[in-house]
N, C-alpha and C positions, 0 to 999 in steps of 0.2 A: 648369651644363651641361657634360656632358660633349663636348668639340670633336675630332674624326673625319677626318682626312683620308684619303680610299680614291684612289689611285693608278690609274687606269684606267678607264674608262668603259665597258667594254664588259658582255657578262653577268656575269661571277665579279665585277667593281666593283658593277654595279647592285644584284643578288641581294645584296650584303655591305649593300650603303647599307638595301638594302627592310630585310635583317632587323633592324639596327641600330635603324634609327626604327621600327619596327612592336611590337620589344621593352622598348624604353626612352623612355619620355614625358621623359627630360632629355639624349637625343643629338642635338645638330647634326653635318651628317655634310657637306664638302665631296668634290665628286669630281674630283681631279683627270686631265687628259689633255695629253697634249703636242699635241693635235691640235686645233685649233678646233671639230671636230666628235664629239660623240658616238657614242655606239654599236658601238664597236670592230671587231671581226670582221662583226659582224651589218652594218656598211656595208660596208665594207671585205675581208671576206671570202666573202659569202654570195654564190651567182651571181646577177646580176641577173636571170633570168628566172624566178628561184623567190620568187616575190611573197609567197605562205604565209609563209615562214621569216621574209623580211624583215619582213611587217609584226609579228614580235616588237617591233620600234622601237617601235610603240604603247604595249606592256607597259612596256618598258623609258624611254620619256617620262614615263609615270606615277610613276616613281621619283623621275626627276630633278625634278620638277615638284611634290615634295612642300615641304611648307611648311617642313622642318628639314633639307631638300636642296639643296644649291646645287653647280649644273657649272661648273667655274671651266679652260676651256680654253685653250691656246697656252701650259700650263704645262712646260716642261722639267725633269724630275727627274733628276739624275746625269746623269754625262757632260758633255763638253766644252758652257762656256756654259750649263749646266743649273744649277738650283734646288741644292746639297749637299743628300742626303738627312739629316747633321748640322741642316743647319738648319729643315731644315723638321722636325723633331722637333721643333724650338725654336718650332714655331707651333702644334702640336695636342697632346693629349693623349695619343695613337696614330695611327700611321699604319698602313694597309693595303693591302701594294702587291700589285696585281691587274695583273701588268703582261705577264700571258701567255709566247706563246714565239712570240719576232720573227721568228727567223731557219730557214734550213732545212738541212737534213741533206745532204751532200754521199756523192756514189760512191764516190769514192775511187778514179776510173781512170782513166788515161790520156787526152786530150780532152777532158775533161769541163769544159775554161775553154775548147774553141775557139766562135767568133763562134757563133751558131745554138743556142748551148748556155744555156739559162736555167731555172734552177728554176720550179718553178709557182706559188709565190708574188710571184715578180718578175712572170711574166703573171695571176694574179690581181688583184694590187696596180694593175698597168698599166686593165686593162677595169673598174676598180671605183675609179678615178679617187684612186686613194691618192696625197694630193699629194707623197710623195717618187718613186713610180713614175718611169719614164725611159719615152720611146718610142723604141725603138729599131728598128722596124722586126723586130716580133717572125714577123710573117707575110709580109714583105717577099721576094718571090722564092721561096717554098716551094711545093712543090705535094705535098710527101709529111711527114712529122710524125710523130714516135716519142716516145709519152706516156711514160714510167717507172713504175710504180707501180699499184695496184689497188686504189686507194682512194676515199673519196667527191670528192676533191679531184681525182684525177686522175677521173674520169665526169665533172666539173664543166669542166674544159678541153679535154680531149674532145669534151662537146658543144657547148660555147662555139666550137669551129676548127668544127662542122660547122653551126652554125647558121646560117641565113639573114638576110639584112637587114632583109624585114618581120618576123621575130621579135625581131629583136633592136632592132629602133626603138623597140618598144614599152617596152621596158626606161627603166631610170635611166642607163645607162652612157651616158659622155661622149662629144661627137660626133667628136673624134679616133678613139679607139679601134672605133665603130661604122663609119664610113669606112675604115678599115683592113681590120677585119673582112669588110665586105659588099664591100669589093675585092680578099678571099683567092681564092685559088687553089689552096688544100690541097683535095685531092680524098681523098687517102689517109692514114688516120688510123692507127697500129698505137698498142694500149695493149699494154704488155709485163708479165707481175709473173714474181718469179724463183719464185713457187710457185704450186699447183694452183687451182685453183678454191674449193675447198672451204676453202680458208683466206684467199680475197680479202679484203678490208676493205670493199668498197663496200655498202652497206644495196640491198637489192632492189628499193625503190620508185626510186632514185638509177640504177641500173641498168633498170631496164625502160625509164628513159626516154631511154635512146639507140634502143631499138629504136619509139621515136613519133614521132622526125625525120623533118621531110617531104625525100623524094627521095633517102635513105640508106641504105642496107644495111649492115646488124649480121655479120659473119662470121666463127664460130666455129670452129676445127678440131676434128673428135670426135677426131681420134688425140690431141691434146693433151689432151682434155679424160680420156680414158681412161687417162692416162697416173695418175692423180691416183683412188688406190685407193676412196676416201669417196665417186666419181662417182657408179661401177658400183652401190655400195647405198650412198646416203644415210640411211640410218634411224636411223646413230647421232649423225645433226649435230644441232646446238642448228636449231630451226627456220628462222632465218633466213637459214641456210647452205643449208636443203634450199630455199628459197625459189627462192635465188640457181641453185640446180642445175638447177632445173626450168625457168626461164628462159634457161638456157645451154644445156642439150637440145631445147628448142622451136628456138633461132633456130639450133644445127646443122642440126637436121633440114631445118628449112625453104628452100626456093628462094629463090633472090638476086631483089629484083627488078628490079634493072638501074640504082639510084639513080645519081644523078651523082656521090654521094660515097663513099665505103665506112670504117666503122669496123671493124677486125680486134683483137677480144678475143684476146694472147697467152698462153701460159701456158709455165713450166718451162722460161721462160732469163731468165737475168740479165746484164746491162750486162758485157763485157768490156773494152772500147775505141771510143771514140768516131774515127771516123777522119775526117780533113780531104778536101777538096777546095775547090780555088782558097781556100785562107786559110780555111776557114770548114765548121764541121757537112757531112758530106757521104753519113755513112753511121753506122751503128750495129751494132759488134760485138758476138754473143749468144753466150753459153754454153748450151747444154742444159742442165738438168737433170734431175733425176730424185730421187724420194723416199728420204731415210736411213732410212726407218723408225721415226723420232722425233720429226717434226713437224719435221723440216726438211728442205733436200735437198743436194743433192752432185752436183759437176759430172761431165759427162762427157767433156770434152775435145773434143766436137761444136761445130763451127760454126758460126756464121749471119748476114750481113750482108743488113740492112734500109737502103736509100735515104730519106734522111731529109736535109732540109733546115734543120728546125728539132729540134730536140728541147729537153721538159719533162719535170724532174726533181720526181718527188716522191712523195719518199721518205720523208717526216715533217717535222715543225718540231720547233724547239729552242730551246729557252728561252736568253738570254744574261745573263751578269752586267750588274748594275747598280752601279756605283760608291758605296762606300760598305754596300753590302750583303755577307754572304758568300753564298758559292757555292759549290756541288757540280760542278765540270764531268764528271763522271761520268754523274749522272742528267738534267743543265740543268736544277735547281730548287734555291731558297734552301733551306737545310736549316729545318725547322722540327718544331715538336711540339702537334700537335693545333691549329695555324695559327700558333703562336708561333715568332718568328724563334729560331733555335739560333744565339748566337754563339760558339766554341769547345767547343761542348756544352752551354754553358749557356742559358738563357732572357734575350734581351733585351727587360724592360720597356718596353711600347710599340710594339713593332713586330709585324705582323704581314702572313701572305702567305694568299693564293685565288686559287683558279683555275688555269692552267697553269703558273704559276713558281711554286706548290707542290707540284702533284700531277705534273706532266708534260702534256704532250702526246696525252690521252685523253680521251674518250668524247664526249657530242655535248652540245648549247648547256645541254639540262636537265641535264647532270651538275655544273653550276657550282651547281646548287642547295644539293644537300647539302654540297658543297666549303663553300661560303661559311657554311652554316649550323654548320658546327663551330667558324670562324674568330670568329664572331659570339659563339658560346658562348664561347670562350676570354676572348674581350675585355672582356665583359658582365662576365664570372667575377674581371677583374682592374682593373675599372671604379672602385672605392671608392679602390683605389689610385693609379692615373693619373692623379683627379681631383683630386688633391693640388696637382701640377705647374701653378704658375703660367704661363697662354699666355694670346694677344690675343684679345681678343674678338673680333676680325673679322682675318683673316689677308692678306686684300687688299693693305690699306695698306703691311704688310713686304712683301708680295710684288711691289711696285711700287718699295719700297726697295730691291730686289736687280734692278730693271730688268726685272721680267716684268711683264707687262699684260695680264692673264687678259681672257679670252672669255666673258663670262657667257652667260647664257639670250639677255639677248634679242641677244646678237651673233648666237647660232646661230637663233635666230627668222629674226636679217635672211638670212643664208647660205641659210634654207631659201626666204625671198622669192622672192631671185634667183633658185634654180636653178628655182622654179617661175616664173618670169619667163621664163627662158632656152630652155625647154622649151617654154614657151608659143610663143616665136617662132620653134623651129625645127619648130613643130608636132606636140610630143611631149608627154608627160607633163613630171615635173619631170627634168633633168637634170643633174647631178651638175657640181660644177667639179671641177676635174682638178689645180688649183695651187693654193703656197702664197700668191702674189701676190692669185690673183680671191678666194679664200676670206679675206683678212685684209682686203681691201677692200670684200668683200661683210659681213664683221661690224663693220664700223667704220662701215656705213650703216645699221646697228640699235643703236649706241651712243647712251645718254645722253647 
């Protein structure tokens, strides 16, 4: 048999694991995750009121759940107190680290670390019960909120500040963060992007659906929007740009209708200066801009301060090194060739990368497909070889020598018990734990 460790669990893990076993009748394929729980992003990322997307976790169970799959969770790889990625070579035949991009892209201005000031994966992380999140009181005293960004991430916490409590009950998200939530008091939402319309990043069904919040008004400026040449005639946009146009013409046009809450789509300024008040986020300095003529834009030396309590950044993720691997901090991806690790140029036998800490920080959950699908070829291609290298037949046992105590299936069976237990009694669906504590004690009650 050829023995497989895939480093992540989330889609680019799964998709690597499905092609693996679907390809080869003599791969076992373990997956590992530093998290007790599966499904990476798709828990942990995806908003909880977009049920569609998340029930991928179905597809993505069927993987794990295969007979040459085994999910071996509360594994640490590199980094302080983690597994060496040296040694865990020393237990499979290849490994392939699906280990995404953690962290996120910083401004680079002035403020941008005062109190109030948090990227959108920290308040992602926080309402989707990621047990390193912090609650820090992200909507604590805010009544006005400056989104950064025009991305599907930023629409996602956007509508997340504007939603309501019985919408949001119905959700998975933990009863901390829903309490928090349904006791905001952000009335005033600005999303800001430093470019036009026409080159936003959000997908139009992601956007339409600010404008179906109950009790909210969507409010666009047409001077902004005409500032942005591709407006006035969209005909030569990829369609999903003229999509997006035509939904930001509608809600100009249209009458306010008095919501209690208001979202305001910015366009053509970008982040100058976060400014303080009493110790903490108290306003947001905007640069204008305007079009170079080349797909990008150039300031004008105009100003703008927006009243902002809280603000979220987000600006993109980024992949970070992993100890023991090499790194490109240029692109934030392991350097590789057709999914093979590059070590000084050359090819290291055995290792191998998918999904966003190979390609970057792009496209949406089905692009790990093809990702994964080349990573699978390469492997497959150097399979006769690997299978030489004498490893254990079952990699548990060392892995319990080195002081880790993997999470199997049915630990995460038992986690999924509870939270449908927990849910049950605060009258919800299932809901999500929020720590590292209820989560290691809730899979140690579905232990063998």
């Amino acid at each position: 048999m050829l023995r497989v460790a895939v480093v992540g669990s989330g889609p680019s893990g799964c998709y690597t694991a499905q092609g693996l076993v679907q390809q080869d009748p003599s791969v076992c394929v373990d997956v590992l995750d530093r998290l007790p729980c599966p499904y990476g992003l798709v828990r942990y990322g995806v908003a909880p009121d977009h049920e569609k997307i998340k029930s991928l976790q179905n597809n993505l169970r069927t993987v794990l759940e295969h007979e040459r799959v085994r999910f071996l969770g509360g594994v640490q790889v590199g980094g302080p107190g983690g597994l060496p990625v040296g040694r865990l070579r020393e237990l499979y035949h290849a490994v392939v680290y699906c280990v995404g991009a953690a962290t996120d892209r910083h401004l680079q201005i002035p403020g941008e670390d005062l109190p109030g000031s948090w990227s959108a994966t920290e308040f992602v992380s926080w309402y989707s019960a990621h047990p390193d999140a912090v609650d820090d009181g992200f909507v604590r005293g805010a009544r006005s909120a400056v989104v950064i960004g025009v991305g599907n991430v930023a629409v996602d916490v956007t509508r997340m500040l504007a939603r309501g409590a019985a919408e949001l009950s119905r959700t998975d998200m933990p009863e901390g963060a829903l309490a928090s939530l349904a006791a905001s008091r952000v009335t005033e939402i600005h999303m800001v992007g430093r470019r036009g319309p026409s080159q936003a990043r959000f997908t139009t069904k992601e956007l339409r659906e600010l404008g179906a919040l109950p009790d909210t008004d969507v409010v666009v400026d047409p001077e902004e929007l005409a500032l942005d040449p591709a407006f006035t005639d969209p005909s030569a946009l990829p369609a999903a740009q003229r999509r997006n146009i035509e939904v930001l013409r509608g809600w100009a046009a249209a009458p306010a209708k008095g919501g209690a809450r208001r979202i305001r789509l910015r366009f053509f300024l970008r982040p100058a200066e976060l400014l303080a008040a009493d110790g903490r986020v108290g306003a947001v300095r905007l640069e204008r801009t305007v079009p170079d003529g080349h797909g990008g834009v150039t300031g004008t030396g105009r100003y703008e301060d927006i009243a902002a309590q809280l603000v979220l950044r987000s600006v993109g993720y980024r992949g970070v090194p992993l100890d023991g691997l090499p790194f490109d901090a240029g692109t934030g991806t392991v350097p590789h060739r057709g999914g093979r690790v590059l070590r000084d140029g050359a090819v290291a036998p055995g290792e191998y990368v998918a999904g966003w800490i190979k390609r970057g920080p792009t496209g949406v959950i089905g692009t790990n497909r093809p990702c994964a699908k080349e990573t699978v070829t390469s492997l497959l291609a150097d399979a006769p070889a690997l299978v030489r290298a004498q490893v254990p037949d079952d990699s548990v046992p060392a892995l319990r020598a080195e002081g880790v105590e993997p999470v199997e299936w049915a630990g995460w069976q038992a986690i999924e018990r509870v939270e449908a237990a927990l849910g049950a009694s605060l009258g919800r669906g299932a809901v999500k734990l929020p720590d590292w504590e209820s989560l290691r004690a809730a899979a140690r009650s579905g232990a063998p």
